[in-house]
N, CA, C and O atoms as a printed pandas DataFrame, in Angstrom:
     atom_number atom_name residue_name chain_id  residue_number  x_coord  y_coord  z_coord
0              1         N          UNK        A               1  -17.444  132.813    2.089
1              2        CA          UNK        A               1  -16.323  132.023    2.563
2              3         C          UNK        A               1  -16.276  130.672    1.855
3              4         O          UNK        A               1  -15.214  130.072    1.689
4              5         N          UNK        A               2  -17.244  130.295    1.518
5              6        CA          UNK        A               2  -17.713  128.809    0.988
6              7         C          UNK        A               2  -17.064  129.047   -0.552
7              8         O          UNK        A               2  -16.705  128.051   -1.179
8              9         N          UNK        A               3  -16.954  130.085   -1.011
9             10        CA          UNK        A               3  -16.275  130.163   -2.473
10            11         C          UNK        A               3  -15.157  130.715   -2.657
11            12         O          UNK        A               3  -14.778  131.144   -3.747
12            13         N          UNK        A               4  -14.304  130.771   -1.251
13            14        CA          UNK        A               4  -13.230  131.042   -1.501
14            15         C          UNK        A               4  -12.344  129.838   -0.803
15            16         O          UNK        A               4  -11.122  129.704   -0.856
16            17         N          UNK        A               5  -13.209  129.090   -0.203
17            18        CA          UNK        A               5  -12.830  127.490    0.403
18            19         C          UNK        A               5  -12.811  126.318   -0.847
19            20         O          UNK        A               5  -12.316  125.192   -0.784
20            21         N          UNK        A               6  -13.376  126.831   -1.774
21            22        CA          UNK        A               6  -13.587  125.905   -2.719
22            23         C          UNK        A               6  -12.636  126.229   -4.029
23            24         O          UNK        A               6  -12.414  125.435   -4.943
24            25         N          UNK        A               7  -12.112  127.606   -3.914
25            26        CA          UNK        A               7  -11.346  128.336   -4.944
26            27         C          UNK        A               7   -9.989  127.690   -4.441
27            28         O          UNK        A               7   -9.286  127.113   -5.271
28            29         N          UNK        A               8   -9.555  127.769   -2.993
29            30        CA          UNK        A               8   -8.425  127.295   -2.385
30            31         C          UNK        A               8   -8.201  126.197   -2.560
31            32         O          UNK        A               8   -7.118  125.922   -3.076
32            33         N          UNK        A               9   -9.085  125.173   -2.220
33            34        CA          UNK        A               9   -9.339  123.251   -2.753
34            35         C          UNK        A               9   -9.225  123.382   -4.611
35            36         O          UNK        A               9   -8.924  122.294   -5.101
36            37         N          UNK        A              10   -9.338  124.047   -5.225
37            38        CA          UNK        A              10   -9.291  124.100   -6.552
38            39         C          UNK        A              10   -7.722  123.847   -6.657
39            40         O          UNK        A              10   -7.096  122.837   -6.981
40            41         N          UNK        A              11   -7.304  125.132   -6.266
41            42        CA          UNK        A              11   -6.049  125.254   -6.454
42            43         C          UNK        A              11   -4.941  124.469   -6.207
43            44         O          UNK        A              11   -3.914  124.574   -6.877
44            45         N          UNK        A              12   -5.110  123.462   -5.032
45            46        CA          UNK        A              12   -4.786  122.498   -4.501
46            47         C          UNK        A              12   -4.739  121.360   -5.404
47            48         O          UNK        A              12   -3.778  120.596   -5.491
48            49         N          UNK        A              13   -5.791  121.281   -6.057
49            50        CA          UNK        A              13   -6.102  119.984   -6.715
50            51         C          UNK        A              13   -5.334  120.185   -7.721
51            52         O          UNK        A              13   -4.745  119.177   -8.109
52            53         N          UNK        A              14   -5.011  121.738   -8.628
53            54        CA          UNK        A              14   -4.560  121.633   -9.690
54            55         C          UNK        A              14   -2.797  121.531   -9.665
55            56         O          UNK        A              14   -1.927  121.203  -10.473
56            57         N          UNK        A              15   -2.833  121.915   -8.534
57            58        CA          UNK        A              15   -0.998  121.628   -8.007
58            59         C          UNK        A              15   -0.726  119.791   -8.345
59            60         O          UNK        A              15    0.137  119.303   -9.076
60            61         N          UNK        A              16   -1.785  119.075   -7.532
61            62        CA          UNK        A              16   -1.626  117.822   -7.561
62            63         C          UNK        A              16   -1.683  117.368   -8.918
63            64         O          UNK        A              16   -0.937  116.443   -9.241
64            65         N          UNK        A              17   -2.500  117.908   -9.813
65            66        CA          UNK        A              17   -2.026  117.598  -11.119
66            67         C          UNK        A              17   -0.928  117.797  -11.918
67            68         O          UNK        A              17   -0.700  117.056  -12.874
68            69         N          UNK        A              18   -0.091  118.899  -11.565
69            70        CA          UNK        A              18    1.045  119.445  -12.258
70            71         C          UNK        A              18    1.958  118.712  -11.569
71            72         O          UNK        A              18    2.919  118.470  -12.300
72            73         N          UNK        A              19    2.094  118.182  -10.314
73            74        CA          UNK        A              19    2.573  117.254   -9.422
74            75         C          UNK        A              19    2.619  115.805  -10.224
75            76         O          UNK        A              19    3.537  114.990  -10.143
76            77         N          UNK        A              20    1.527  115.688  -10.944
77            78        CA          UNK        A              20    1.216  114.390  -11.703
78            79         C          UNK        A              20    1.923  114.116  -13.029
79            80         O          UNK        A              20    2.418  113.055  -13.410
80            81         N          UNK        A              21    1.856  115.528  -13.776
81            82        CA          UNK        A              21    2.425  115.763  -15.098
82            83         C          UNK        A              21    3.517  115.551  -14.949
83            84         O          UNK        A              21    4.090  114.688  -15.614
84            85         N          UNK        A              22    4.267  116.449  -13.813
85            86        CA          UNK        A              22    5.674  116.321  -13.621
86            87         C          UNK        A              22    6.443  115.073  -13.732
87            88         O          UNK        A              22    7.464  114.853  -14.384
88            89         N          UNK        A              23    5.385  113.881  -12.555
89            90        CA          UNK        A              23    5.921  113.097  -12.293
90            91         C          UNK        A              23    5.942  111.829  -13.113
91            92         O          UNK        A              23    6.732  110.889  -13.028
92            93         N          UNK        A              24    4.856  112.002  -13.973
93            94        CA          UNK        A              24    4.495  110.724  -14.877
94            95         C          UNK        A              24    5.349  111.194  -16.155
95            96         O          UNK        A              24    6.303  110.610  -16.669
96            97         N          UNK        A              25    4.654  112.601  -16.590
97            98        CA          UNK        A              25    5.120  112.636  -17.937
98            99         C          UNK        A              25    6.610  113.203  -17.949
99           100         O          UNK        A              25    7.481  112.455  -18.396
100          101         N          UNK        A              26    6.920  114.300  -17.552
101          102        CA          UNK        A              26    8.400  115.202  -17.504
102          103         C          UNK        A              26    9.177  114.641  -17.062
103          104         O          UNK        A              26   10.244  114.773  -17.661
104          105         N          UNK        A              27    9.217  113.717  -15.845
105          106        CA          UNK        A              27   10.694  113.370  -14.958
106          107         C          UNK        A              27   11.711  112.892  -15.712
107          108         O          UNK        A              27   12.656  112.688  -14.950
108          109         N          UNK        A              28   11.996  112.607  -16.838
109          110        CA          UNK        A              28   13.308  112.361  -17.662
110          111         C          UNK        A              28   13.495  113.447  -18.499
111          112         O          UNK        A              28   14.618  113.620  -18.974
112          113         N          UNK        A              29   12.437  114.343  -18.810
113          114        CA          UNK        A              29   13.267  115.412  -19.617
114          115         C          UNK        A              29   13.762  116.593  -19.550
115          116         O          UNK        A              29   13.519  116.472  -18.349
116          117         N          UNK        A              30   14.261  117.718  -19.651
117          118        CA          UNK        A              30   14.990  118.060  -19.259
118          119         C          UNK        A              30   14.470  119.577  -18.222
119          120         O          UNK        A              30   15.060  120.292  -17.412
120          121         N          UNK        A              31   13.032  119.539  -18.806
121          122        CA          UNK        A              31   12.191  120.143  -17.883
122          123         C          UNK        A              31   12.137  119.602  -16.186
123          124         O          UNK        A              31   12.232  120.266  -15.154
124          125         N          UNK        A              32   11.935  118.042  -16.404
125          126        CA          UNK        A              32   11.934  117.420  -14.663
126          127         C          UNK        A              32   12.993  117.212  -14.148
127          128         O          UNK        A              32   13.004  117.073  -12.925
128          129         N          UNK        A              33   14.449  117.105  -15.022
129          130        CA          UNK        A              33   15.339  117.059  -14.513
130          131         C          UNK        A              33   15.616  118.384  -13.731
131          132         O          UNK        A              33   16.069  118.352  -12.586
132          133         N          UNK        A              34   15.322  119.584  -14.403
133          134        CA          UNK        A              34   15.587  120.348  -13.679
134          135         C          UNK        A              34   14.441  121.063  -12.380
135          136         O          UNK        A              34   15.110  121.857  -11.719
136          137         N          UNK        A              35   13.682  121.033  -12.110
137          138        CA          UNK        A              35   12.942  120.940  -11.731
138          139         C          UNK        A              35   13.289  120.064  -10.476
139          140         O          UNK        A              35   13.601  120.682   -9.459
140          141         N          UNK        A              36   13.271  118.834  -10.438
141          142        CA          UNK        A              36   13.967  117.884   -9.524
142          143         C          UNK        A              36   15.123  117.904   -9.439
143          144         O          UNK        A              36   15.473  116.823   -8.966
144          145         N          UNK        A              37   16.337  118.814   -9.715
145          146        CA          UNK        A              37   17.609  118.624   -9.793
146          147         C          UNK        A              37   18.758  117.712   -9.513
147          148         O          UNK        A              37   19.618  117.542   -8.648
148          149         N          UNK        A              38   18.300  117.119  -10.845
149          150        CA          UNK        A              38   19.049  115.003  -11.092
150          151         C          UNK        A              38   19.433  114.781  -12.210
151          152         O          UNK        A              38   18.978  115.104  -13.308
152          153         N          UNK        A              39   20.246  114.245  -11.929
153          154        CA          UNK        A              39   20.667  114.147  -13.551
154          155         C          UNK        A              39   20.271  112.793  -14.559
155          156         O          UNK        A              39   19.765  111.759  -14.124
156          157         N          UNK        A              40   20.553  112.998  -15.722
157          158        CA          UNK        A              40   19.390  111.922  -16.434
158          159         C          UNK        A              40   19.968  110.166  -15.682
159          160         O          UNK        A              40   19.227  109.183  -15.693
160          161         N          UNK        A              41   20.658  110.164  -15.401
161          162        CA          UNK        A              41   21.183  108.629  -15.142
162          163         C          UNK        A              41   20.359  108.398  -13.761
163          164         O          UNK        A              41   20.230  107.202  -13.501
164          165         N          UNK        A              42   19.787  109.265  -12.841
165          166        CA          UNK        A              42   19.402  108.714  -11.801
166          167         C          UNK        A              42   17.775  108.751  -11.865
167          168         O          UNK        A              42   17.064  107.998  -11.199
168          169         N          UNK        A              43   17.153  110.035  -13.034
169          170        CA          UNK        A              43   15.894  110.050  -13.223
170          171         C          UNK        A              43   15.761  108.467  -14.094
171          172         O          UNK        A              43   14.661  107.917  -14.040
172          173         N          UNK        A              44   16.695  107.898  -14.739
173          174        CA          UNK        A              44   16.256  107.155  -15.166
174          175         C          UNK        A              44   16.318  105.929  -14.238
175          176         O          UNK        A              44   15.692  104.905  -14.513
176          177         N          UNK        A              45   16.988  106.031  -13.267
177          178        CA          UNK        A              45   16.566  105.017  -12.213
178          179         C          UNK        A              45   15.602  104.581  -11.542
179          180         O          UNK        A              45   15.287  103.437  -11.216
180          181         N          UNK        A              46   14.916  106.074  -11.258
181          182        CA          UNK        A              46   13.726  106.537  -10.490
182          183         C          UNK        A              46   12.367  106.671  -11.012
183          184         O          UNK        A              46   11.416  107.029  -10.317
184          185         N          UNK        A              47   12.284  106.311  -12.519
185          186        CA          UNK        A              47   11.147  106.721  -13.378
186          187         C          UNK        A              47   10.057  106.278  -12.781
187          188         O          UNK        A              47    9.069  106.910  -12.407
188          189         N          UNK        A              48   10.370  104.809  -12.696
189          190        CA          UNK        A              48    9.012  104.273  -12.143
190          191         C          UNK        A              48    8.567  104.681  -10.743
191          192         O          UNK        A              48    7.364  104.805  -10.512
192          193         N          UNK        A              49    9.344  104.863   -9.941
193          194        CA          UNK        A              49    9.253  105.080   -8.820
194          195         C          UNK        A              49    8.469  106.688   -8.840
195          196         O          UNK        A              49    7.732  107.032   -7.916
196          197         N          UNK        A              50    8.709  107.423   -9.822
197          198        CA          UNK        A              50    7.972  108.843  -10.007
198          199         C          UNK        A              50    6.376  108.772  -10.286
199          200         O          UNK        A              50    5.368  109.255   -9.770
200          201         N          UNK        A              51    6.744  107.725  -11.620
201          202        CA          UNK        A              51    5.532  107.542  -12.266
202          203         C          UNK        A              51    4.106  107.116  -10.671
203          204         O          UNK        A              51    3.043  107.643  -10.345
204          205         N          UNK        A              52    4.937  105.912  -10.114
205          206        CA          UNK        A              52    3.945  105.889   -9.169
206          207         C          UNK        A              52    3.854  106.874   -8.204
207          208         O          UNK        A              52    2.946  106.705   -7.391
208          209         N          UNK        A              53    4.357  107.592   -8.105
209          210        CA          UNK        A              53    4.185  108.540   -7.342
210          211         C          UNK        A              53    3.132  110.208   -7.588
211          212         O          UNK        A              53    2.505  111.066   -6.967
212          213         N          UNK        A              54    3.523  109.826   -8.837
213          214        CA          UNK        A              54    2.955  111.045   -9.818
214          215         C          UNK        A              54    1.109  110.224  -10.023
215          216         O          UNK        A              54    0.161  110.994  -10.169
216          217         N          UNK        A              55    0.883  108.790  -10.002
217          218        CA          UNK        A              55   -0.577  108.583  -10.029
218          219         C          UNK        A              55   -0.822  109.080   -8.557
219          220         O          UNK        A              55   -1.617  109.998   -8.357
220          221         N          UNK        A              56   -0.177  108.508   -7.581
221          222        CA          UNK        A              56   -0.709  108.936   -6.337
222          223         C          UNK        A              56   -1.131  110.760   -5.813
223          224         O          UNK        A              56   -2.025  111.027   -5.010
224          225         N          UNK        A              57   -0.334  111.690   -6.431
225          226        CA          UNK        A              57   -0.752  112.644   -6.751
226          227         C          UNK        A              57   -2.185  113.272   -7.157
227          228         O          UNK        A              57   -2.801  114.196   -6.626
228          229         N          UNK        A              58   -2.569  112.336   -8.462
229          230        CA          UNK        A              58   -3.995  112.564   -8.989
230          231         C          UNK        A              58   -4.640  111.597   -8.472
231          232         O          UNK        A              58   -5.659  111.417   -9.138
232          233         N          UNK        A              59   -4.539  110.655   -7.354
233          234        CA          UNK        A              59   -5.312  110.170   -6.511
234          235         C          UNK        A              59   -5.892  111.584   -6.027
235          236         O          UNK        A              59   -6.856  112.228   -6.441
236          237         N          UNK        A              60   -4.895  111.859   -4.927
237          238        CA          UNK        A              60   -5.153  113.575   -4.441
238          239         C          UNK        A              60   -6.127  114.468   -5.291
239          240         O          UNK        A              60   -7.297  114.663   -4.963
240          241         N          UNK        A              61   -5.728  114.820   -6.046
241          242        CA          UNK        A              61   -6.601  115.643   -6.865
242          243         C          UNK        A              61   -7.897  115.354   -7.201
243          244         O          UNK        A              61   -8.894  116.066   -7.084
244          245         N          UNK        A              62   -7.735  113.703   -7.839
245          246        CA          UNK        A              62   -9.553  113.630   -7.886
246          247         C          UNK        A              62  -10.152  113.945   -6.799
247          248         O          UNK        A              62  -10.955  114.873   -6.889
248          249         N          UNK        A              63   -9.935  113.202   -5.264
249          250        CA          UNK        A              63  -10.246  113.354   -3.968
250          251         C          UNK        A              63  -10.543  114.864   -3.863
251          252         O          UNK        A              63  -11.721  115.039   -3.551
252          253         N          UNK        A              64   -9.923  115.894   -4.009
253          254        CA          UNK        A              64  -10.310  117.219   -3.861
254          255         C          UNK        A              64  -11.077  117.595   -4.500
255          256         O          UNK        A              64  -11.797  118.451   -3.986
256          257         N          UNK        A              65  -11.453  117.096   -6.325
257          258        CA          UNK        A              65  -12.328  117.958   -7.444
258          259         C          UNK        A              65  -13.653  116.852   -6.650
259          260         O          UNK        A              65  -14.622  117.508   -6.268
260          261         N          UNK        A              66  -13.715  115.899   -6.490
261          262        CA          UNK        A              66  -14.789  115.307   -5.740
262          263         C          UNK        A              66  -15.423  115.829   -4.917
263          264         O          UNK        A              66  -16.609  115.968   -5.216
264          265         N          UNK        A              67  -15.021  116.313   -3.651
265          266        CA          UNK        A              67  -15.150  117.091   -2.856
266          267         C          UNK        A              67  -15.623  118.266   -3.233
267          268         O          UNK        A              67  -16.753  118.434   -2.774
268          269         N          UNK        A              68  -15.159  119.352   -4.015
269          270        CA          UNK        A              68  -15.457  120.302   -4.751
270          271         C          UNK        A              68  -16.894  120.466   -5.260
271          272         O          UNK        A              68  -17.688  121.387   -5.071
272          273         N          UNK        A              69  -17.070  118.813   -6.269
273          274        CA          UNK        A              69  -18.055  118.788   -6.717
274          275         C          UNK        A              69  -19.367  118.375   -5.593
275          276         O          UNK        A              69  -20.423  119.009   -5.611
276          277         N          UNK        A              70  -19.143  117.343   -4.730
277          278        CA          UNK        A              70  -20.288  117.067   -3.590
278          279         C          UNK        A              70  -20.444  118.478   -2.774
279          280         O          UNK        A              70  -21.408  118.596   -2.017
280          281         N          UNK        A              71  -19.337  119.743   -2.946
281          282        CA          UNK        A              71  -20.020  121.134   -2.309
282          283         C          UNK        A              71  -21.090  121.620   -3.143
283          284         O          UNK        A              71  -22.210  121.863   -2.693
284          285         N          UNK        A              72  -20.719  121.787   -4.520
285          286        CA          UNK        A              72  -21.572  122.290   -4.991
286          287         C          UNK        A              72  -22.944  121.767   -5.289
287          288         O          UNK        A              72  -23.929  122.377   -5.703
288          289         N          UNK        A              73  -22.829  120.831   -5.064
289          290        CA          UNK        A              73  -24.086  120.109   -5.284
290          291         C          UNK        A              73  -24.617  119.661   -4.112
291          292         O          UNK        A              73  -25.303  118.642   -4.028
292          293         N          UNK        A              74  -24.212  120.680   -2.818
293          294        CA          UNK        A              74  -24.646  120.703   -1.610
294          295         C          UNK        A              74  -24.846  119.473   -1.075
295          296         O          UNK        A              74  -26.036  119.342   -0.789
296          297         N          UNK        A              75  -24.161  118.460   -0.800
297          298        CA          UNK        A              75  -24.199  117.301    0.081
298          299         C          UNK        A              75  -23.822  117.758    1.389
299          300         O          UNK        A              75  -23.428  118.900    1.626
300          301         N          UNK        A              76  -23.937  116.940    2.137
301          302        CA          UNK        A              76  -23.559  116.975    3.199
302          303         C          UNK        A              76  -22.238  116.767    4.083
303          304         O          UNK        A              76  -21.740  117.256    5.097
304          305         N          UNK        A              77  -21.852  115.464    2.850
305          306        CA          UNK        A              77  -20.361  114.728    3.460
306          307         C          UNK        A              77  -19.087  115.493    2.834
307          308         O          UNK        A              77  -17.951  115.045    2.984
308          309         N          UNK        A              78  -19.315  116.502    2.228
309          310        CA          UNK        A              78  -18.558  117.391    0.756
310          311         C          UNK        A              78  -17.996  117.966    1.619
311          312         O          UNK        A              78  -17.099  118.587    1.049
312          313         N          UNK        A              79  -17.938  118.228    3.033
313          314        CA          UNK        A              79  -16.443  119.380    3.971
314          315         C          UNK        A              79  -16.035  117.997    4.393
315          316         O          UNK        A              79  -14.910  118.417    4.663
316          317         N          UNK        A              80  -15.936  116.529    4.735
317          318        CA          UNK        A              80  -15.530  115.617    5.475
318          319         C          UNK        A              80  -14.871  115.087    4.032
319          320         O          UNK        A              80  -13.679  114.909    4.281
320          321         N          UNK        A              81  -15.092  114.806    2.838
321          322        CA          UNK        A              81  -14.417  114.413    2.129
322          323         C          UNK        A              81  -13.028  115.570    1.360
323          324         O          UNK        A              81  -11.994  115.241    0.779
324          325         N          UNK        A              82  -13.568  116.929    1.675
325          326        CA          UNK        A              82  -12.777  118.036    1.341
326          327         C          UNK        A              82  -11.289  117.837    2.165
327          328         O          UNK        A              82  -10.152  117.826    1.694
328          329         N          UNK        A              83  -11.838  117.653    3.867
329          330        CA          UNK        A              83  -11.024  117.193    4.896
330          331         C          UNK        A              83  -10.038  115.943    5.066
331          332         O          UNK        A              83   -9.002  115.712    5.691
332          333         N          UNK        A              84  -10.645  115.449    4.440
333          334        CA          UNK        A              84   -9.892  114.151    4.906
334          335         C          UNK        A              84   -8.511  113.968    3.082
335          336         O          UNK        A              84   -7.525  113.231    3.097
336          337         N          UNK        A              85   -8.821  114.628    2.150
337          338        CA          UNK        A              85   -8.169  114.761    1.110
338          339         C          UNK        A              85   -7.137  115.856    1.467
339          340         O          UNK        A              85   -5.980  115.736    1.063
340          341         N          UNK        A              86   -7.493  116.856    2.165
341          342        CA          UNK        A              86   -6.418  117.936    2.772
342          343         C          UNK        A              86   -5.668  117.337    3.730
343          344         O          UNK        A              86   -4.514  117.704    3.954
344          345         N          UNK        A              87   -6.357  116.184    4.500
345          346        CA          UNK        A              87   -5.069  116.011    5.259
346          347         C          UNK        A              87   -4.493  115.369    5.106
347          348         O          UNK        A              87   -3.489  115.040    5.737
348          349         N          UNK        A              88   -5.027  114.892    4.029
349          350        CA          UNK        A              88   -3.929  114.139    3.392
350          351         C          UNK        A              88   -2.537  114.423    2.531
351          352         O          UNK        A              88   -1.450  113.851    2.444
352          353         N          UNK        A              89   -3.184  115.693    1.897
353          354        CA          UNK        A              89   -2.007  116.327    1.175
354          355         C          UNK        A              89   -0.785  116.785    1.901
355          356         O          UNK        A              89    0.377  116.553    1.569
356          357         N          UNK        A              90   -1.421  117.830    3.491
357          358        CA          UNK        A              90   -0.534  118.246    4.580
358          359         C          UNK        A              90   -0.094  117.002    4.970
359          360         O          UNK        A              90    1.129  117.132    5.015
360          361         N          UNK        A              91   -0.382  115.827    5.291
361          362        CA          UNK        A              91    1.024  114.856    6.142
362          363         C          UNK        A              91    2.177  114.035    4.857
363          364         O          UNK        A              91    3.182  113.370    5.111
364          365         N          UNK        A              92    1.549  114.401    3.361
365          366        CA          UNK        A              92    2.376  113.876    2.799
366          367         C          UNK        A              92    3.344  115.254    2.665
367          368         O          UNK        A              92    4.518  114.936    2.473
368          369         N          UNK        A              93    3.133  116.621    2.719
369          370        CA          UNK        A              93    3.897  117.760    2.436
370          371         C          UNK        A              93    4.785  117.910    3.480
371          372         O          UNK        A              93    5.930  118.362    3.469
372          373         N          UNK        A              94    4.120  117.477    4.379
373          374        CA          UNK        A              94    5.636  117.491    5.737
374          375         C          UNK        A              94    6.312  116.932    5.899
375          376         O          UNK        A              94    7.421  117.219    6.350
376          377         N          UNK        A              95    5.599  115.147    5.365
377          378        CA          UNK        A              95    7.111  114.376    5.358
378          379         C          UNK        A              95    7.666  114.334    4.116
379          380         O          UNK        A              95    8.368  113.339    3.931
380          381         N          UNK        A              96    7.581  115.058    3.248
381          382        CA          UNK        A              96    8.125  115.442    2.031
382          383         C          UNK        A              96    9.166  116.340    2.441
383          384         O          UNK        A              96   10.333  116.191    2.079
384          385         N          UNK        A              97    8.713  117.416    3.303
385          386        CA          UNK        A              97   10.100  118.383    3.748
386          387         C          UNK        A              97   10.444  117.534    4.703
387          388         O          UNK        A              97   11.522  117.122    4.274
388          389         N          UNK        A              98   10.322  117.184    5.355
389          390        CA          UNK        A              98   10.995  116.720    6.333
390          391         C          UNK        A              98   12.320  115.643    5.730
391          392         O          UNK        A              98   13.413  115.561    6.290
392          393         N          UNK        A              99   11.992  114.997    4.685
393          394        CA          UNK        A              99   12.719  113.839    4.143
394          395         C          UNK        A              99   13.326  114.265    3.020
395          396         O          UNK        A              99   14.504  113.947    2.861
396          397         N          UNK        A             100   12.691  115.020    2.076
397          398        CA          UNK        A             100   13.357  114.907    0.328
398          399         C          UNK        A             100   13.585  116.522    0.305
399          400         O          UNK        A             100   14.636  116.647   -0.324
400          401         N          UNK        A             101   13.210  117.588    0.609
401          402        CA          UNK        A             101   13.200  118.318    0.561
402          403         C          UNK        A             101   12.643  119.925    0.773
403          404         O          UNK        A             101   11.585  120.251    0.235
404          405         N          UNK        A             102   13.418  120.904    1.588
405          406        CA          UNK        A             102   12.856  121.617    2.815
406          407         C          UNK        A             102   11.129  122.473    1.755
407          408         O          UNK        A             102   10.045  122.796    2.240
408          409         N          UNK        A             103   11.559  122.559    0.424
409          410        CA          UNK        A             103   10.822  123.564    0.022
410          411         C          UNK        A             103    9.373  123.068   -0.439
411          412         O          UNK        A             103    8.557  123.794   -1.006
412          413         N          UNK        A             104    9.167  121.681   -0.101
413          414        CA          UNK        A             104    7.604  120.791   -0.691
414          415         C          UNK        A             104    6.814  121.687    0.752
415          416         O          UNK        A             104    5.757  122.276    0.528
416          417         N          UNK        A             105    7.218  121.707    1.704
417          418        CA          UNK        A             105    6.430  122.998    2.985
418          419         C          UNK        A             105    5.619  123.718    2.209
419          420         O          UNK        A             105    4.398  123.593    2.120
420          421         N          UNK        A             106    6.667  124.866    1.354
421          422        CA          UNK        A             106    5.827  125.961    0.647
422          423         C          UNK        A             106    5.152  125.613   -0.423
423          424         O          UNK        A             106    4.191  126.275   -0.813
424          425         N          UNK        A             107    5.598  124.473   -1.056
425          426        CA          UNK        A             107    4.586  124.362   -2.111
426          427         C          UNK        A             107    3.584  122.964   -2.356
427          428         O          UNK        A             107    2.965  122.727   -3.393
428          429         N          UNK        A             108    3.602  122.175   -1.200
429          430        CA          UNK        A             108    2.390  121.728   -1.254
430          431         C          UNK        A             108    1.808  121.385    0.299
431          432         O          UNK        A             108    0.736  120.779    0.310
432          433         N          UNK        A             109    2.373  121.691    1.526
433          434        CA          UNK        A             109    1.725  121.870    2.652
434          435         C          UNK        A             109    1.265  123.043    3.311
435          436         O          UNK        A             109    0.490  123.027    4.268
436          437         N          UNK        A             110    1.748  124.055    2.791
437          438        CA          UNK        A             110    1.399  125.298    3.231
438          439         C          UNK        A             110   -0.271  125.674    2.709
439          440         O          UNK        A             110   -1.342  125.889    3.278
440          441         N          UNK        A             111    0.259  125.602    1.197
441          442        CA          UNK        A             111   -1.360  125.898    0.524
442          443         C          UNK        A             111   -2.434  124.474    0.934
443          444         O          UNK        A             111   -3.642  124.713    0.925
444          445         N          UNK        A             112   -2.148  123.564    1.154
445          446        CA          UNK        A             112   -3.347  122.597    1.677
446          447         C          UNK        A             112   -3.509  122.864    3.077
447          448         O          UNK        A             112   -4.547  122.400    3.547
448          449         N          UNK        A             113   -2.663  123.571    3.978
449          450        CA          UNK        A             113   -2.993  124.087    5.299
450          451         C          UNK        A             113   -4.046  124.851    5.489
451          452         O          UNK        A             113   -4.974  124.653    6.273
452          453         N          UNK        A             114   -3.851  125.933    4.589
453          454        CA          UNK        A             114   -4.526  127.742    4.134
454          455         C          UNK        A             114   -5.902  127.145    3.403
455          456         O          UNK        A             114   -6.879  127.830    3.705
456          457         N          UNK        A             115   -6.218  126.012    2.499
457          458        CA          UNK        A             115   -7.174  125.488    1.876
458          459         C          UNK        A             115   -8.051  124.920    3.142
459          460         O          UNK        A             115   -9.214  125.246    3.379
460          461         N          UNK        A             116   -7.416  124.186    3.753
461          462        CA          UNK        A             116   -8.497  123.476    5.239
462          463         C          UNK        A             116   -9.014  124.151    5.978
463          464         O          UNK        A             116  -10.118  123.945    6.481
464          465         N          UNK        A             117   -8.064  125.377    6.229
465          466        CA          UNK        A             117   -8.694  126.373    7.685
466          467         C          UNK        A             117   -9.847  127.244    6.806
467          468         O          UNK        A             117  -10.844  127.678    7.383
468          469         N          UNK        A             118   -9.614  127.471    5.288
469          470        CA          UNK        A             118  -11.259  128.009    4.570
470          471         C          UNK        A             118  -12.031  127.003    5.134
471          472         O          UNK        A             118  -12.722  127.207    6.132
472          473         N          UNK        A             119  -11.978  126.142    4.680
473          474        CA          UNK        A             119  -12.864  124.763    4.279
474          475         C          UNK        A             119  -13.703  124.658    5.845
475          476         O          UNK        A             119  -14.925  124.642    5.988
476          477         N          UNK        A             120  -12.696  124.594    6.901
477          478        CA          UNK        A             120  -13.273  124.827    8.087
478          479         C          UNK        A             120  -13.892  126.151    8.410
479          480         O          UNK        A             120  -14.849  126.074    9.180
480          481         N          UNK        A             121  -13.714  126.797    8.186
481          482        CA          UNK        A             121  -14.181  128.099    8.797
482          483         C          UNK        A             121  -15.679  128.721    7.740
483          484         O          UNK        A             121  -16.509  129.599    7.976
484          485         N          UNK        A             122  -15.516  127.905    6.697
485          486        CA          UNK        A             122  -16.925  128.215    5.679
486          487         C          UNK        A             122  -17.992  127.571    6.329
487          488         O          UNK        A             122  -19.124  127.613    5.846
C-alpha cells in the first residue's frame, strides 16, 4: 500500500509541475491559450498573475517530492508532511472549481483526494 501511496503522491506532484509549465512558461502561447480558453489580449493581462501562480504550483510539488523522499528514507514525519501538502492541493482544487472552473475537481482535487486516502490507509 505504501508504494502505491507514494506512486499516487508522485503523480500528484507531477500534475503540479505541468500546472507550473503551463502557467509560467505556455500561458501566452497558443498551447495555454487554449488550454485556458483566452484569448491572447487577456493572457497577456494575466501573465504575471499566472506566472505567480504557476511558482505556487511547484511550491506544491516540491512539498509532495519531499514527502516522497522523507518516505523513502523512512522518517517518521514523511505521512504528516505527505498530508499536509495534499491538503493543500484539495482546498486549492475546490476553490478552483468552485470559482474559475467546474473541471480543476477532476483534475487536480479528485486525484489529491484518491492520493491522501493511500497515504492514510498505508
Amino acid at each position: 500500500m505504501l508504494i502505491a501511496a507514494r506512486i499516487a503522491v508522485g503523480i500528484v506532484a507531477l500534475l503540479h509541475v505541468q500546472f507550473l509549465v503551463l502557467e509560467m512558461f505556455l500561458w501566452q502561447t497558443p498551447t495555454g491559450l487554449k488550454i485556458f480558453r483566452q484569448s491572447a489580449e487577456n493572457a497577456a493581462l494575466t501573465a504575471v498573475l499566472a506566472k505567480n501562480q504557476g511558482l505556487y504550483n511547484g511550491f506544491l510539488a516540491a512539498g509532495l517530492a519531499w514527502g516522497i523522499l522523507l518516505s523513502v528514507q523512512g522518517a517518521a514525519h514523511a505521512r504528516a508532511v505527505m498530508c499536509f501538502f495534499l491538503g493543500c492541493v484539495i482546498v486549492a482544487g475546490l476553490y478552483g472549481a468552485a470559482t474559475a472552473a467546474k473541471n480543476i475537481l477532476f483534475i487536480q482535487a479528485i486525484p489529491a483526494i484518491i492520493a491522501l486516502a493511500l497515504v492514510l490507509a498505508a
